[in-house]
C-alpha positions in Angstrom: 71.6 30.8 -23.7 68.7 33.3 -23.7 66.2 34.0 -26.2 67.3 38.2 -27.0 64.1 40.7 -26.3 64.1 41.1 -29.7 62.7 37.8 -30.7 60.9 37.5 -27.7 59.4 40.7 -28.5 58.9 39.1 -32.2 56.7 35.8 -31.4 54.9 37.9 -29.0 53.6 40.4 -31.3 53.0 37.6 -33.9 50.8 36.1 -31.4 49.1 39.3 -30.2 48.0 40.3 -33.8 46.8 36.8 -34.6 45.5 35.8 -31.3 45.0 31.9 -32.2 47.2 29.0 -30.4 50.1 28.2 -32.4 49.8 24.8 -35.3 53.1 23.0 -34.5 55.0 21.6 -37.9 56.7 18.3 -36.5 59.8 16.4 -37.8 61.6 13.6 -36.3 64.2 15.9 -34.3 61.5 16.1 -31.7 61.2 12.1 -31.6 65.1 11.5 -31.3 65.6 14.4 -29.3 62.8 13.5 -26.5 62.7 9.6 -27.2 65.3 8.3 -28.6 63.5 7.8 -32.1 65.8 7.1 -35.6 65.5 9.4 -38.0 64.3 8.6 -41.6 68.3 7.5 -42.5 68.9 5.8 -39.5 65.5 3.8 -39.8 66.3 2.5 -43.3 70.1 1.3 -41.9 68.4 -0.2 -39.0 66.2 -2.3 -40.9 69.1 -3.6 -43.8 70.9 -4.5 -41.0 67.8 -6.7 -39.7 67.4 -8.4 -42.6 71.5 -8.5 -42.4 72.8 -6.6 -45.0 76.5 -5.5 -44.7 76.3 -2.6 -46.4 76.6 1.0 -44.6 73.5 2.9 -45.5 76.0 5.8 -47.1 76.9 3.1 -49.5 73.1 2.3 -50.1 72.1 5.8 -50.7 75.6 6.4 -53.1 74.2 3.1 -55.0 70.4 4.0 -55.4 70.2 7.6 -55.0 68.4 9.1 -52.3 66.3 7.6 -49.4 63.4 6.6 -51.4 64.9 4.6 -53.4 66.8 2.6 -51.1 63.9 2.2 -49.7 62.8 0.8 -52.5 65.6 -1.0 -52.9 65.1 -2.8 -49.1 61.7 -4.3 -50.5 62.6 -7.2 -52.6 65.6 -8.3 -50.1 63.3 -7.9 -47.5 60.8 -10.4 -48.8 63.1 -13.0 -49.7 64.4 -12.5 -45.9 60.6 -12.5 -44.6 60.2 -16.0 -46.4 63.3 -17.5 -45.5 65.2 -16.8 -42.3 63.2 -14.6 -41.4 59.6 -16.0 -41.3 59.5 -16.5 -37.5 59.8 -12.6 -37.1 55.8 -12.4 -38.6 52.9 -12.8 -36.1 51.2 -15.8 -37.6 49.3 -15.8 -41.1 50.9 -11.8 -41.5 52.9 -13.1 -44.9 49.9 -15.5 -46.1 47.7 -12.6 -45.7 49.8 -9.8 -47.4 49.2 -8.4 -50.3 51.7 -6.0 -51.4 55.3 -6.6 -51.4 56.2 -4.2 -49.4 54.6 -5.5 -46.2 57.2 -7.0 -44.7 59.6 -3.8 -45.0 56.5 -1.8 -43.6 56.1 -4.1 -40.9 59.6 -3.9 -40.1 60.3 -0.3 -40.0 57.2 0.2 -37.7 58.3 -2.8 -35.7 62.0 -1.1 -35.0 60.4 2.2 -34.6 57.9 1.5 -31.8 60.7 -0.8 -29.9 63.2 2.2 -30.5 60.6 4.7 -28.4 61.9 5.3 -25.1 61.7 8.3 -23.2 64.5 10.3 -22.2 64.9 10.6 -18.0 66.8 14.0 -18.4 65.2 16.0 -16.2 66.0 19.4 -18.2 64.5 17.7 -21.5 61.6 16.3 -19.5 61.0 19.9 -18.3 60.9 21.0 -21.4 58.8 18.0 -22.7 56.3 19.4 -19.8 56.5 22.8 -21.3 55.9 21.8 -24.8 52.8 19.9 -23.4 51.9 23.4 -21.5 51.4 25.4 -25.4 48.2 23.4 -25.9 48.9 23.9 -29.6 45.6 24.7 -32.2 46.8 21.1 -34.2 50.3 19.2 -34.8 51.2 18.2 -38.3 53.8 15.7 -38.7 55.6 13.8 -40.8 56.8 11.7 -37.8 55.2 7.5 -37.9 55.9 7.1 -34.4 52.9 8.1 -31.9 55.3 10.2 -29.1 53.4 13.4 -29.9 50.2 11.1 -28.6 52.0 9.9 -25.9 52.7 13.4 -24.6 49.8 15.5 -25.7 47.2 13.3 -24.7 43.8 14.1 -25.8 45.1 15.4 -29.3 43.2 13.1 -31.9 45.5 11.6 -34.7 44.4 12.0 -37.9 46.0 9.8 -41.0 47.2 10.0 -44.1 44.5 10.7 -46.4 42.0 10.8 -43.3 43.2 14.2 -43.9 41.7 15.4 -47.0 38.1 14.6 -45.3 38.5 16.4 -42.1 37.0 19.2 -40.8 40.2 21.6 -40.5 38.6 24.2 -38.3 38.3 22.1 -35.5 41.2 22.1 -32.8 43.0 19.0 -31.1 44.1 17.0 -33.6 47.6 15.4 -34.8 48.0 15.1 -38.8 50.3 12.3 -39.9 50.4 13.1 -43.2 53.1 10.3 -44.0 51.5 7.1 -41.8 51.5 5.7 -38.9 53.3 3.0 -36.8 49.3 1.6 -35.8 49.1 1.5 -39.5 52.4 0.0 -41.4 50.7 0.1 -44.8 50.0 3.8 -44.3 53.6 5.1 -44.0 55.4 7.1 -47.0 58.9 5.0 -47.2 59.2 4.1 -51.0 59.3 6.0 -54.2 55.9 4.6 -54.7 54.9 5.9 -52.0 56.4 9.6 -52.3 55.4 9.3 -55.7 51.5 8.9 -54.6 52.0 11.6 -51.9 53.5 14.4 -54.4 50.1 13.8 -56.2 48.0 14.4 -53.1 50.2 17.1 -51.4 48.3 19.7 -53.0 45.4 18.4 -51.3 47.0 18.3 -48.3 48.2 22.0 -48.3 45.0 23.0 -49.5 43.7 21.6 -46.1 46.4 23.4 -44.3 45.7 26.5 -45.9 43.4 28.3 -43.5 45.6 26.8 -40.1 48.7 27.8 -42.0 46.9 31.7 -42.7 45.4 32.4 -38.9 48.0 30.9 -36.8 51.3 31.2 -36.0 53.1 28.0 -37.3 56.3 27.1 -35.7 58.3 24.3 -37.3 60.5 22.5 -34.9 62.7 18.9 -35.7 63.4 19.5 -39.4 66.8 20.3 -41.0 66.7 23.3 -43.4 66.5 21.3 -46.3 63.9 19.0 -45.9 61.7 18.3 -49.0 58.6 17.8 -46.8 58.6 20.6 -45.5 59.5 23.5 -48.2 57.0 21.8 -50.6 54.1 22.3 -48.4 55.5 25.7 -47.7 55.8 27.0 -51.6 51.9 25.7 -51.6 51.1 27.8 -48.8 53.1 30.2 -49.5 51.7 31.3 -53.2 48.8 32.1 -51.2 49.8 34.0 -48.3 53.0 35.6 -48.9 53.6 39.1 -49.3 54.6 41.0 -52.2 58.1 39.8 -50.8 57.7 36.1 -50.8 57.4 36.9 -47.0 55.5 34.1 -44.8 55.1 36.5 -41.7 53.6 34.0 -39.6 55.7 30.8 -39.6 58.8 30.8 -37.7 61.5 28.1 -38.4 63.6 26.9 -35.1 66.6 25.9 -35.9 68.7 23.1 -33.5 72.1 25.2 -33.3 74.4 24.4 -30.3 76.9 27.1 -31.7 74.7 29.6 -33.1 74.4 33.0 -30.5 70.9 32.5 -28.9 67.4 33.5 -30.1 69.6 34.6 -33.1 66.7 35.7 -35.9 67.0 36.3 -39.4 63.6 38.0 -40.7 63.4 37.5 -44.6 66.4 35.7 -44.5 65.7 31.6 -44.8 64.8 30.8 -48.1 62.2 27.9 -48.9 62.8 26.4 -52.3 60.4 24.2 -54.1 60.4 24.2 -58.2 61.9 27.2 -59.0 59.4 29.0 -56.1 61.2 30.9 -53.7 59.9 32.3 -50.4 60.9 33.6 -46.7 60.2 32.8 -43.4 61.8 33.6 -40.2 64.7 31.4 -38.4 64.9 31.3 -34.6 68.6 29.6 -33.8 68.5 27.8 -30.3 70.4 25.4 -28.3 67.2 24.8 -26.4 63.9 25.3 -26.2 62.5 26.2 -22.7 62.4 29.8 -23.2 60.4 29.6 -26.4 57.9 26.8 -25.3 57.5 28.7 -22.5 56.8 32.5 -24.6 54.3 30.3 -27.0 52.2 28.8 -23.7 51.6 32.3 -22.3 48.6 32.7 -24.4 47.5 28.9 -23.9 44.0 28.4 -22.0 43.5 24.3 -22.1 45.2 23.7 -19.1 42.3 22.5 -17.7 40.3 21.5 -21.0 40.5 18.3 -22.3 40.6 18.9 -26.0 38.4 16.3 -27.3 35.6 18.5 -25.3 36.1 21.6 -27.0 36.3 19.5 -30.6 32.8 18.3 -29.5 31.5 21.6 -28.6 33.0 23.7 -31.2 31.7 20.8 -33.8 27.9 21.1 -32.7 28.2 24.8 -32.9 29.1 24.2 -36.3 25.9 21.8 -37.1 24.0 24.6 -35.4 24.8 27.4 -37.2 25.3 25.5 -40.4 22.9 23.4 -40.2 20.2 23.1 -37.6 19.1 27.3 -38.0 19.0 27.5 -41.8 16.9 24.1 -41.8 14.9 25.2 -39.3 15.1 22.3 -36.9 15.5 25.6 -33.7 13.1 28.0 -33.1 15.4 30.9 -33.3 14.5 34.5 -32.4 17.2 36.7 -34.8 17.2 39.8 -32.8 18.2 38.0 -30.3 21.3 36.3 -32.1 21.8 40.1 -33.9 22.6 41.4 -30.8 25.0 38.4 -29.1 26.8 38.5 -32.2 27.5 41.9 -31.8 29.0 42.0 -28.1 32.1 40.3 -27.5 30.8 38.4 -23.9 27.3 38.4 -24.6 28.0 34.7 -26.2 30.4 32.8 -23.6 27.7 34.4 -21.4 24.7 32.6 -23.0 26.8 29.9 -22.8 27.5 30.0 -19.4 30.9 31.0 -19.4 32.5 34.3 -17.7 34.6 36.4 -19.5 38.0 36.8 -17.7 40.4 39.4 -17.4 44.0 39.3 -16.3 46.3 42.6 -16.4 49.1 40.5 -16.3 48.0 38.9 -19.8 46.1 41.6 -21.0 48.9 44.5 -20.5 51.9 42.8 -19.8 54.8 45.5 -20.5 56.2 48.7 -18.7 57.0 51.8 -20.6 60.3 50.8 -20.2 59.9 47.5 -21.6 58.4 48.6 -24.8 61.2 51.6 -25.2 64.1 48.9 -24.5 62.4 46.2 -27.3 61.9 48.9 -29.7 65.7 50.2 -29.2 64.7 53.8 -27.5 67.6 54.0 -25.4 69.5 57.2 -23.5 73.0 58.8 -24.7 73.9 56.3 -21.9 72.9 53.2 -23.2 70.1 52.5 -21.0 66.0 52.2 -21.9 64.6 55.8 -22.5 60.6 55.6 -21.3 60.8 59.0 -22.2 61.2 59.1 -25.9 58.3 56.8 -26.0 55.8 59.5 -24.4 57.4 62.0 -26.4 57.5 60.0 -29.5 54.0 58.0 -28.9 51.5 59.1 -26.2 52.0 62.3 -26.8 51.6 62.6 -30.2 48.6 60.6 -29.9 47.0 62.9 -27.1 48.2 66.0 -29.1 47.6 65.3 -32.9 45.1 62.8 -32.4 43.0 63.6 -29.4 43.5 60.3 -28.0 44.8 60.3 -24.3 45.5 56.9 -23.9 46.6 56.9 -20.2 43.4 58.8 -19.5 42.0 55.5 -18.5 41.8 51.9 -18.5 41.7 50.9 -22.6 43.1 47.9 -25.0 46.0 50.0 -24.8 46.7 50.9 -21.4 46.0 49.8 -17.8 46.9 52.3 -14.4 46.9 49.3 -11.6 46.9 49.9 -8.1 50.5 48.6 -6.0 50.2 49.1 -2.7 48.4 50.7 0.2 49.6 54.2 -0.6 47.2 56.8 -1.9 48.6 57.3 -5.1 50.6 54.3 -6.0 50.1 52.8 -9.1 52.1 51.9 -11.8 50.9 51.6 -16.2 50.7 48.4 -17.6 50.4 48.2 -21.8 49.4 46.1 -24.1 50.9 44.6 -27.2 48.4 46.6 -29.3 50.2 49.3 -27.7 53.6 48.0 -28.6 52.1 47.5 -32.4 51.0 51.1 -32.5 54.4 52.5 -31.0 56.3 50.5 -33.2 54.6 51.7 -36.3 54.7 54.9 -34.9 58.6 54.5 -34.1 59.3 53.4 -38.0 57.2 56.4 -39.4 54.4 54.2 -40.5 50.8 55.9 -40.8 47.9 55.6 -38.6 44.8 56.2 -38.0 42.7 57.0 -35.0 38.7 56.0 -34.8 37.4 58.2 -32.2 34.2 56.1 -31.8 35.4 53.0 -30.9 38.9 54.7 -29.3 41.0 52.3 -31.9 44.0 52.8 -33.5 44.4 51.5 -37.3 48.0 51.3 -38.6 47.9 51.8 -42.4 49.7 49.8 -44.9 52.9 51.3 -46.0 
């Protein structure tokens, strides 16, 4: 089933305005849907049934609660199991050597995860596997322990646990595991202990978030709509960014729906509750996810970029400008840097970069395109290109003294179709589609005749 223009129209204005690679938020829906990975329930029944308990984990979680504490529950059977029947399991000296109780069950669940890992030979998944790969995302943050999103975007650096709090968000490239890793059994959140000590850091953890979760779009894929994890760290975020609302514009919540009509989205419509905090974000409903990997990789550059490069590059522009020029360890002319700061290709240029165009990118909608997504359509039914002018250019050309098709602009491109004299068609750019759509919904502007830009005003 398709994504509808609507939404597609949507995520592509979300990533126009905010013009950053997307963060993807993680859960283990990805794992079991791509490699065959256990979920956090399945994980804790696997392992009782190692140590060979009879139990069902329903009865486990109706006895102790919730998945924590069973859990916690699994540690003290598991370490009489580890010393008894089940001391060959260990490499040797692992039990001499430990020195927490719960080593055994971390060992365990890491063990069962990583020989659980296999990845699926359905060439529709593996397409969209390739896709996923194709988005080149700004930074993954998961809860997952297993390392399949290393396995498929390779390059991305993982990050750990509380490694976390000390890195450098701005950089690019990176996988945060904010509950463990399988390298790392002692690392992984899988007790009440160990949620316990990670509701004290989470803060921490969102803090570091704040600035990806702000400037990119965030798309969370693999997590039901009631996962913990995940509408704590959004309640952080979103005391900070919301709107007057409770609105989180920017992340977008895909939800696994086999049933659901496609591309289905519900703007201000999913709550995210976490201590009596309530905020919105928006809900995608899919039965799969080619279309919409492919919409979020249309803005992706790294095909060719190994992402540990850029980390380097981008990091020693940071000691330059933080560092090196206000210590004066460069000899640095200022009038120089005054004016590359000022002009948009002057730096990749000094760098020894070119600065590319591509219509196809740059204005990527007809007149009809924009009319159709923005519901302008004829008494019979069909796209009407002519409300637009009537509605848009022309009241820009008239009231505002802006001709936009006039010439090649941010807003508008004529290009040249065949060998005709004449033939051409107009290409426009999601600005464009911003300005008509404010336009469209009575919203005000404002036109800077200086720099030919277009401001919409707050409502």
């Amino acid at each position: 089933m398709p994504l509808d223009q609507r939404t597609i129209d949507s995520i592509r204005t979300l990533q126009a305005r905010l013009k950053l690679q997307p963060v993807m938020f993680i859960g283990s829906g990805f794992t079991r849907r791509y490699f065959s990975g256990p979920n956090w329930k399945q994980l804790l029944n696997l392992i009782a049934h190692h140590i060979g308990s009879d139990h069902p984990i329903e009865y486990l979680i109706t006895r102790y609660g919730d998945l924590p504490a069973v859990g916690t529950a699994l540690i003290d059977t598991t370490f009489e199991w580890s010393w008894t029947k089940g001391k060959d399991y260990f490499p040797d000296g692992f039990l001499e050597n430990s020195t927490r109780k719960s080593d055994p069950l971390k060992y365990i669940a890491c063990d069962i995860i990583k020989k659980s890992i296999d990845k699926t030979k359905d060439k529709y998944l593996l397409n969209e596997l390739m896709k996923f790969k194709a988005i080149s995302p700004q930074a993954v943050i998961t809860t997952n322990y297993d390392d399949s999103l290393e396995c498929t975007l390779q390059g991305y650096q993982p990050v750990v646990g509380r490694d976390v709090y000390r890195y450098r968000i701005e950089s690019m490239g990176e996988i945060y595991k904010i509950h463990g890793t399988v390298d790392d059994p002692q690392s992984i959140v899988l007790t009440t202990a160990d949620y316990e000590k990670y509701s004290e850091q989470r803060r921490y953890v969102s803090a570091k978030m704040m600035t990806m979760f702000a400037e990119n779009p965030v798309i969370i894929l693999g997590y039901s709509l009631n996962d913990e994890n995940v509408s704590k760290i959004l309640c952080d975020v979103g005391e900070v960014i919301a709107d007057d609302n409770g609105f989180i514009e920017n992340i977008i919540f895909i939800q696994r729906e086999d049933k659901s009509p496609a591309g289905t989205i519900y703007p201000e419509t999913l709550p995210v509750t976490s201590n009596s905090r309530t905020y919105h974000i928006r809900r995608i409903a899919l039965d799969g996810y080619l279309e919409l990997f492919d919409i979020l990789a249309e803005t992706a550059s790294l095909s060719n970029i190994k992402p540990h490069i850029l980390k380097s590059f981008m990091s020693r522009m940071n000691d330059v400008v933080r560092v090196d020029i206000p210590s004066r360890r460069v000899e640095v002319t200022y009038d120089h840097i005054e004016r590359i700061s000022t002009e948009r290709s002057a730096i990749p240029q000094l760098l020894g970069f070119s600065v590319t165009s591509n219509s196809n990118t740059d204005h990527p909608y007809t007149l009809g395109q924009i009319a159709d997504a923005l519901g302008l359509v004829s008494k019979s039914g069909k796209s009407s290109p002519n409300q637009l002018t009537h509605k848009v250019i022309n009241v820009l050309k008239n009231q505002y003294g802006f001709n936009i098709q006039s010439c090649d602009n941010k807003y508008h491109e004529k290009i040249k179709t065949g060998k005709a004299k004449g033939s051409f068609t107009r290409k426009y750019s999601k600005l464009f589609y911003d300005v008509a759509k404010a336009m469209i919904n009575k919203q005000n502007i404002e036109y800077d005749k200086e720099s030919d830009e277009i401001k919409i005003l707050p409502k």
